[in-house]
C-alpha positions as CSV (number, residue, x, y, z in Angstrom):
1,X,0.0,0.0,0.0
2,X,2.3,2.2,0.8
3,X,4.6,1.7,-2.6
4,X,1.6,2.3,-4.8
5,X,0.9,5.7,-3.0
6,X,4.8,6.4,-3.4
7,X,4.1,5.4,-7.4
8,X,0.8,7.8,-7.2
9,X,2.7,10.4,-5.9
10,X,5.7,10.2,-8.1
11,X,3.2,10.4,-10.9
12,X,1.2,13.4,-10.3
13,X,4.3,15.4,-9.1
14,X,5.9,14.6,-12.1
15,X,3.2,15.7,-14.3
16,X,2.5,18.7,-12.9
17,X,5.9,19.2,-13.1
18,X,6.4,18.6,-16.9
19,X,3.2,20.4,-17.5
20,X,5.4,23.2,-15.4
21,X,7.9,23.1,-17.5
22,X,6.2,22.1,-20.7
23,X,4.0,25.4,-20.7
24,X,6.3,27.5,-18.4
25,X,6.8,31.2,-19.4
26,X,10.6,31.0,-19.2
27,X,11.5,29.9,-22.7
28,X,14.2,31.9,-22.7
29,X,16.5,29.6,-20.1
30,X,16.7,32.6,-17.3
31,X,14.7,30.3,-15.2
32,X,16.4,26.6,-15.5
33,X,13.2,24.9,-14.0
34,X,10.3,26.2,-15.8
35,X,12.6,26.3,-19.1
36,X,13.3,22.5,-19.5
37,X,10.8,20.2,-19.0
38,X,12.6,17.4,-18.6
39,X,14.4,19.1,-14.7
40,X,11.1,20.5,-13.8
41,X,9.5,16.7,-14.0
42,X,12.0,15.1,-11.9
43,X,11.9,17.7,-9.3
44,X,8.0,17.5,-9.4
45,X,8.1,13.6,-9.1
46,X,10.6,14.3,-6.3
47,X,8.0,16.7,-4.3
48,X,5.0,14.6,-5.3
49,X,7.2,11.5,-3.7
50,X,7.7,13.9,-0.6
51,X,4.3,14.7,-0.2
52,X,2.8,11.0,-0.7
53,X,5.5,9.9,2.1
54,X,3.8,8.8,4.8
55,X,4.2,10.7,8.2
């Protein structure tokens, strides 16, 4: 149970992160987070893995 909530977590951080970066207003590379998709979902998969963590 607790390793599919890890997954879940993972998941939806890292989506919301790509979508972050994906459609982020930074194109021009000031910002590295919101200018590449690809560091913005594994930092987002990292959160939503913090925040799923049980307490």
């Amino acid at each position: 149970m607790m390793l599919i909530r890890a997954v879940i977590g993972m998941l939806v951080g890292g989506a919301a992160g790509f979508a972050v970066g994906y459609f982020g207003k930074c194109s021009t590379g000031a910002c590295p987070i919101t200018s590449n998709p690809y560091i913005s979902t594994v930092l987002g998969a990292a959160i939503g893995l913090l925040a799923a963590w049980p307490r």
